[in-house]
N, CA, C and O atoms as a GROMACS GRO file, in nm:
protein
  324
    1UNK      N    1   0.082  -0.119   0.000
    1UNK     CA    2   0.000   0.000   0.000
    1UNK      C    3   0.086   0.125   0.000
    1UNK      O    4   0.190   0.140   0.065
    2UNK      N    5   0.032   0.208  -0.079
    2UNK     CA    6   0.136   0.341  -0.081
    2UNK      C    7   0.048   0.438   0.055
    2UNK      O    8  -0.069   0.435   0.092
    3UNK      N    9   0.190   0.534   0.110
    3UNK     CA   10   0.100   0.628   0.178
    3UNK      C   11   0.012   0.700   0.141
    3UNK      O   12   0.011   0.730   0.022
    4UNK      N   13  -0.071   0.743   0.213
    4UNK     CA   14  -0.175   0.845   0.261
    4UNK      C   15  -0.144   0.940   0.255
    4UNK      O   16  -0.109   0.987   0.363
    5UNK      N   17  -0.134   1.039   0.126
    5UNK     CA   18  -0.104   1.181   0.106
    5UNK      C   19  -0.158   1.313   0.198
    5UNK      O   20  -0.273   1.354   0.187
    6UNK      N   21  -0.089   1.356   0.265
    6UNK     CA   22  -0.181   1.410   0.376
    6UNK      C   23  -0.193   1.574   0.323
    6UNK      O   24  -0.085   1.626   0.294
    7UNK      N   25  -0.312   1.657   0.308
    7UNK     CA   26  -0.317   1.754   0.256
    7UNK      C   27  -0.253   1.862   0.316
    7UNK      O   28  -0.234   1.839   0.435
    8UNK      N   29  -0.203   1.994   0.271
    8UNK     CA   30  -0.192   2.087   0.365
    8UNK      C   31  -0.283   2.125   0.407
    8UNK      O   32  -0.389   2.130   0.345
    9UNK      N   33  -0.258   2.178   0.576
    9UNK     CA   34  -0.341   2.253   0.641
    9UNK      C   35  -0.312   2.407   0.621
    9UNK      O   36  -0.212   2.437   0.557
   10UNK      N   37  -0.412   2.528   0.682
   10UNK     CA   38  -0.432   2.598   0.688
   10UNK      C   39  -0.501   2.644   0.770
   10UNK      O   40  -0.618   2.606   0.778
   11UNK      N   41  -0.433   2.769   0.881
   11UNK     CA   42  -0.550   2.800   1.020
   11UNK      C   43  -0.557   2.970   0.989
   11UNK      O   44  -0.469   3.056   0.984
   12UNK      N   45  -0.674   2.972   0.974
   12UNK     CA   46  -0.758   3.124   0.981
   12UNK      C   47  -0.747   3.186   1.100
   12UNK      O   48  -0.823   3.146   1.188
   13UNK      N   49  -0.658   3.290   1.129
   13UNK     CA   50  -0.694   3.371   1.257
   13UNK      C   51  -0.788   3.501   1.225
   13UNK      O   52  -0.759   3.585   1.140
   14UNK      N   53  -0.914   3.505   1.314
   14UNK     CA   54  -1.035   3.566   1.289
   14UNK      C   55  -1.068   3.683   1.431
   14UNK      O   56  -1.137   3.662   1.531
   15UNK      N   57  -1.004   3.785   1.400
   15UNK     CA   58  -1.035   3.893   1.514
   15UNK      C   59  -1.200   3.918   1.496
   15UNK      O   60  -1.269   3.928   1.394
   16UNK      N   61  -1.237   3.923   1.669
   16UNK     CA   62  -1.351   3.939   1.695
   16UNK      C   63  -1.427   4.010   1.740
   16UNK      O   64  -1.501   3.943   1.811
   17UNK      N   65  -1.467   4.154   1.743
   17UNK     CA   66  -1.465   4.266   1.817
   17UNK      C   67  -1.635   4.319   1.811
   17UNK      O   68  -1.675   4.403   1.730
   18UNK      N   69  -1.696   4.269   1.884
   18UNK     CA   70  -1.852   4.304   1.857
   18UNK      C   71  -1.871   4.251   1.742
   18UNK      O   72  -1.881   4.319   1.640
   19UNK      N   73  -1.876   4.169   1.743
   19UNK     CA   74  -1.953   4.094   1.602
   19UNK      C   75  -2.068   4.033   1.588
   19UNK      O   76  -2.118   3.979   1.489
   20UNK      N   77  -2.102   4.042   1.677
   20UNK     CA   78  -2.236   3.949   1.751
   20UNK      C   79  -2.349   3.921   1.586
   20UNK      O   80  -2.381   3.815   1.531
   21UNK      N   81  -2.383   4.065   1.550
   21UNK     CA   82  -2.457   4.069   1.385
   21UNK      C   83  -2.429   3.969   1.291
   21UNK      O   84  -2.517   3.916   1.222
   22UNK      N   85  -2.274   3.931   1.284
   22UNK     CA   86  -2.240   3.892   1.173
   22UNK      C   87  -2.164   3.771   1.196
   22UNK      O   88  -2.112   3.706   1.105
   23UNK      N   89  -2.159   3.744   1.301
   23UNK     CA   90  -2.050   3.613   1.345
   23UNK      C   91  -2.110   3.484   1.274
   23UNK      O   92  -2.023   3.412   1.225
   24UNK      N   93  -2.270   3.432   1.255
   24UNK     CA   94  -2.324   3.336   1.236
   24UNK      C   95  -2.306   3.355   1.074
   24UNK      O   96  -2.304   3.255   1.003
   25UNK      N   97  -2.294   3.454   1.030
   25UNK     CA   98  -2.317   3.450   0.878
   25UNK      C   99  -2.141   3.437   0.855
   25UNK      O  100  -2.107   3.357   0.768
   26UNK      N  101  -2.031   3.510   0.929
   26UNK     CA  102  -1.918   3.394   0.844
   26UNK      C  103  -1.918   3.326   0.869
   26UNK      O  104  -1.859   3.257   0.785
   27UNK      N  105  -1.986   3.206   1.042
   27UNK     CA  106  -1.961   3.046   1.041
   27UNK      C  107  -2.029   2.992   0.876
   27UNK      O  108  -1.986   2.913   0.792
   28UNK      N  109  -2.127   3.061   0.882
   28UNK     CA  110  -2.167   2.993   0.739
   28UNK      C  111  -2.121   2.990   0.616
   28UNK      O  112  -2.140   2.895   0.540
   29UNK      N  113  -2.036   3.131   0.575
   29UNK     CA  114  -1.951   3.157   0.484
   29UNK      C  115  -1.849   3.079   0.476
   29UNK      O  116  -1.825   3.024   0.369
   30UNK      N  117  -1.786   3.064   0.564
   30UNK     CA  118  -1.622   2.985   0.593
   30UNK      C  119  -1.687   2.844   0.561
   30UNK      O  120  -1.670   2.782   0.456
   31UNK      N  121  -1.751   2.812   0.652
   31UNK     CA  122  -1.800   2.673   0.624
   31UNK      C  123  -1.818   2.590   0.507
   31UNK      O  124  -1.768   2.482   0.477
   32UNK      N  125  -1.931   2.691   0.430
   32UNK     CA  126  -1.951   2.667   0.274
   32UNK      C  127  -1.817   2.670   0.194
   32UNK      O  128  -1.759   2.573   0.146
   33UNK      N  129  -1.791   2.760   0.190
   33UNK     CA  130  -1.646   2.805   0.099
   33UNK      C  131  -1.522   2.733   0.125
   33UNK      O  132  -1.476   2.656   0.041
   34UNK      N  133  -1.451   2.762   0.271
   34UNK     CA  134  -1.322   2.677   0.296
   34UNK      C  135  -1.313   2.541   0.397
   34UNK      O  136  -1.212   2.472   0.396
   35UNK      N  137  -1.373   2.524   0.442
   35UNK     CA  138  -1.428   2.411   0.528
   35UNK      C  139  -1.426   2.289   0.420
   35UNK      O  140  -1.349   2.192   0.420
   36UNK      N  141  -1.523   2.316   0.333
   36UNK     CA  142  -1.533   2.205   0.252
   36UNK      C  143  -1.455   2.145   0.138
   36UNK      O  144  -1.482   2.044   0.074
   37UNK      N  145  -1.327   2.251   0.122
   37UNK     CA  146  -1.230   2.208   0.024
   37UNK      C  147  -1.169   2.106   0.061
   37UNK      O  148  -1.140   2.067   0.174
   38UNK      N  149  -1.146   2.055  -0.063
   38UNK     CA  150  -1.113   1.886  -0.094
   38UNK      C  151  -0.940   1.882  -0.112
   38UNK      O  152  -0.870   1.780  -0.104
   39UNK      N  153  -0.904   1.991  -0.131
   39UNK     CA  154  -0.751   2.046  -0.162
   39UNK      C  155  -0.670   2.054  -0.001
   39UNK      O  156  -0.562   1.999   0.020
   40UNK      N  157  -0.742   2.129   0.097
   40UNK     CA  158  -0.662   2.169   0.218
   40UNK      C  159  -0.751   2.134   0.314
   40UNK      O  160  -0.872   2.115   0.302
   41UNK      N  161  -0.643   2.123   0.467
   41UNK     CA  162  -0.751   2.126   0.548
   41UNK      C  163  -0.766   2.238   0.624
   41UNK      O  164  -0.658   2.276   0.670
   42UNK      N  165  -0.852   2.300   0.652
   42UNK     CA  166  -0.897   2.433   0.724
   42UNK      C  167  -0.893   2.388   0.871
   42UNK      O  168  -0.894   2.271   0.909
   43UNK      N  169  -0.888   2.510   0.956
   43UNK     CA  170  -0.942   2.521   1.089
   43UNK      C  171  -0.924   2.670   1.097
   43UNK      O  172  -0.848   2.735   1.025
   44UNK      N  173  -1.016   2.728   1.213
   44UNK     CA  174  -1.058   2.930   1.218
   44UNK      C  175  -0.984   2.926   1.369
   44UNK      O  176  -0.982   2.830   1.446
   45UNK      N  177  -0.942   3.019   1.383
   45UNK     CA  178  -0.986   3.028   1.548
   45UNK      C  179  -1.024   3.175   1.554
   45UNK      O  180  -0.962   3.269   1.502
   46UNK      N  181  -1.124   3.180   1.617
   46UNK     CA  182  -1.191   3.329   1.648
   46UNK      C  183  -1.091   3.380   1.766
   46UNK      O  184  -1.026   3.284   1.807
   47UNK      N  185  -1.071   3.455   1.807
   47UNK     CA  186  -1.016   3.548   1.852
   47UNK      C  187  -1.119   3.723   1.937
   47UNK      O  188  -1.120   3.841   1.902
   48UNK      N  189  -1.164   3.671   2.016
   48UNK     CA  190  -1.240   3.744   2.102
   48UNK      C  191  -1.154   3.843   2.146
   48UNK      O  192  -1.072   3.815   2.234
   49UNK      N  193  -1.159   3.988   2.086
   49UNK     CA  194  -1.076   4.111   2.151
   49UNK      C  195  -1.144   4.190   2.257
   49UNK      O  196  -1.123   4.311   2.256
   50UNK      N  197  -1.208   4.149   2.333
   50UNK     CA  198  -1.289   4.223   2.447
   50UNK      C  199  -1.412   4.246   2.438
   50UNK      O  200  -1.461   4.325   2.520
   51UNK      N  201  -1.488   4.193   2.349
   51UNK     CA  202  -1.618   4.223   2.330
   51UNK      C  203  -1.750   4.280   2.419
   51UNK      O  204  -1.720   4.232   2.528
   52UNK      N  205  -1.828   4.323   2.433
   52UNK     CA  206  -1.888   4.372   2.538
   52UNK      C  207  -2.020   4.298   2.472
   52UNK      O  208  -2.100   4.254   2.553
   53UNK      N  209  -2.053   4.279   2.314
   53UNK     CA  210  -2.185   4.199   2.318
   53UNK      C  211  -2.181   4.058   2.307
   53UNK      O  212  -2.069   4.012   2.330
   54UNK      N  213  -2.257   3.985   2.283
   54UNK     CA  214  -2.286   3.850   2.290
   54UNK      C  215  -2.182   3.747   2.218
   54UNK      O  216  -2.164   3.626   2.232
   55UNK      N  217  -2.116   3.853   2.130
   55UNK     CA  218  -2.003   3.766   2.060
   55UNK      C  219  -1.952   3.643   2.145
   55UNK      O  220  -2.016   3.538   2.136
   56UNK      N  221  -1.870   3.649   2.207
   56UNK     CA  222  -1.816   3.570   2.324
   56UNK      C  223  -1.874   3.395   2.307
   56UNK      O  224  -1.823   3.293   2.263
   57UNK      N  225  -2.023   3.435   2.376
   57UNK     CA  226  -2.122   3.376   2.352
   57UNK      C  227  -2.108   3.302   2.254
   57UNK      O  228  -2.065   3.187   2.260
   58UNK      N  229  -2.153   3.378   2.124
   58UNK     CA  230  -2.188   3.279   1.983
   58UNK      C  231  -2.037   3.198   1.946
   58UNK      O  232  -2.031   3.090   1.888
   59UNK      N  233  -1.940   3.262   1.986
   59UNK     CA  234  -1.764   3.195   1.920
   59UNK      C  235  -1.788   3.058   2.005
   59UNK      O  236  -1.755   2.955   1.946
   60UNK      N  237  -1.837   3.045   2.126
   60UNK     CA  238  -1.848   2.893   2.208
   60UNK      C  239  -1.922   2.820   2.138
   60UNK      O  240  -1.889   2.705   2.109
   61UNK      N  241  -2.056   2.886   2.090
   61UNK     CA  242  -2.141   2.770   2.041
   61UNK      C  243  -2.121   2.758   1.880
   61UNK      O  244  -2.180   2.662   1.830
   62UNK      N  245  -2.056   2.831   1.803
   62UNK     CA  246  -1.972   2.773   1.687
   62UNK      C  247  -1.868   2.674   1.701
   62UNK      O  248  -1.858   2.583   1.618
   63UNK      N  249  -1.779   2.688   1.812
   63UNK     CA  250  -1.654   2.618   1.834
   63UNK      C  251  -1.760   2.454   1.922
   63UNK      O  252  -1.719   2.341   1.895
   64UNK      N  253  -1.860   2.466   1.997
   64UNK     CA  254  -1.934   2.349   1.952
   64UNK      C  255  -2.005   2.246   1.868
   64UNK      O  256  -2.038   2.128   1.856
   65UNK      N  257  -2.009   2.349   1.824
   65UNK     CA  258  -2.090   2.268   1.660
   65UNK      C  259  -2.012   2.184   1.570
   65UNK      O  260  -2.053   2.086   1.509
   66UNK      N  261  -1.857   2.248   1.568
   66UNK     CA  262  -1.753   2.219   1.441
   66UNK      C  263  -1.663   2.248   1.512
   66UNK      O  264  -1.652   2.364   1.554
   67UNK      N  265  -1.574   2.149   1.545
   67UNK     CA  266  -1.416   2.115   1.610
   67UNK      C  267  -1.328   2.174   1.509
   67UNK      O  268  -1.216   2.163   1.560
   68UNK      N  269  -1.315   2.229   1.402
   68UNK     CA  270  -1.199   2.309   1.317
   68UNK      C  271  -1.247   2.423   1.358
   68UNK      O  272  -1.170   2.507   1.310
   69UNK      N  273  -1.350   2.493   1.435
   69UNK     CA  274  -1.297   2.614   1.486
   69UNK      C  275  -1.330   2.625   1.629
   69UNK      O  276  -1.421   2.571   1.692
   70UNK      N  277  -1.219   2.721   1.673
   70UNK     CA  278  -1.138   2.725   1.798
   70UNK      C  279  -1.181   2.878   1.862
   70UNK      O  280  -1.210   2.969   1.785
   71UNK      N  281  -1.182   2.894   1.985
   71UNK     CA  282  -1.191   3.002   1.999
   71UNK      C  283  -1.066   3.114   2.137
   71UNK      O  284  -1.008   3.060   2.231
   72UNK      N  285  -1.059   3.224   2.115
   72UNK     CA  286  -0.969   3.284   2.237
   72UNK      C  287  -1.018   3.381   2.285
   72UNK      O  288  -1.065   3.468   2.212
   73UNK      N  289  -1.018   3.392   2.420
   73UNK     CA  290  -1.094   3.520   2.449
   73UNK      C  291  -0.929   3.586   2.527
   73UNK      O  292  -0.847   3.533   2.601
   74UNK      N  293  -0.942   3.748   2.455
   74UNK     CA  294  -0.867   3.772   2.535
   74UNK      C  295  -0.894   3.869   2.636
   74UNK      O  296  -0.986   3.940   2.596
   75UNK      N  297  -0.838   3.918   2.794
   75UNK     CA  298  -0.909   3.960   2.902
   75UNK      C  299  -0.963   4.096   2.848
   75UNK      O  300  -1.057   4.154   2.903
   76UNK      N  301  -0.902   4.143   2.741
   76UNK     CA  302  -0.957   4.280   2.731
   76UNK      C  303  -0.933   4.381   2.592
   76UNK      O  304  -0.829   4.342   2.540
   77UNK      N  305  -0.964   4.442   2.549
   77UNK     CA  306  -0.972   4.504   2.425
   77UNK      C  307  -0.810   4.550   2.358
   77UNK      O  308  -0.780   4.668   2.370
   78UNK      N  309  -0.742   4.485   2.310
   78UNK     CA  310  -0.634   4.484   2.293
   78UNK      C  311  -0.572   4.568   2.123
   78UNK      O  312  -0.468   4.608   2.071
   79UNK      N  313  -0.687   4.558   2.102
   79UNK     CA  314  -0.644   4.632   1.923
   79UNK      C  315  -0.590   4.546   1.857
   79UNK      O  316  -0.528   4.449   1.900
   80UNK      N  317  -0.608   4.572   1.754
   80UNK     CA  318  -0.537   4.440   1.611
   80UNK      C  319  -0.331   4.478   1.571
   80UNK      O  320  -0.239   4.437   1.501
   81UNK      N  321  -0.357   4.568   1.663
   81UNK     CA  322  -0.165   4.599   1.658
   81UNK      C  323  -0.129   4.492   1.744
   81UNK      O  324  -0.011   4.472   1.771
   0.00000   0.00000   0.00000
């Protein structure tokens, strides 16, 4: 038997800053689009920058649903620098 060609991976880092509106519509975007390529393997990790709305929230119950994405909260509003 020959080996098992193993694809490259690829990890999405996804700053998260009040997103609460729109967070469910890129799980769905990413999902559809890079999730399902047959070429690489994907994984996201959201990245919680201090959020004050529900974001927080929804990054747990995405990162439940689908084990390729990950989530970080960090203690406090840190800026994308």
């Amino acid at each position: 038997m020959s080996p098992k060609k193993k694809r490259p991976s690829v990890t999405i880092l996804t700053p998260v800053f009040n997103e609460e509106a729109g967070l469910l519509a890129y799980e769905r975007a990413v999902s559809e689009i890079l999730l399902s390529s047959k070429t690489y393997d994907f994984d996201v990790v959201l990245i919680d920058d201090g959020s004050r709305d529900q974001s927080w929230k929804l990054v747990r119950e995405i990162c439940a649903r689908d084990d390729r994405f990950r989530g970080v909260r960090l203690s406090r509003n840190y800026g994308s620098h």
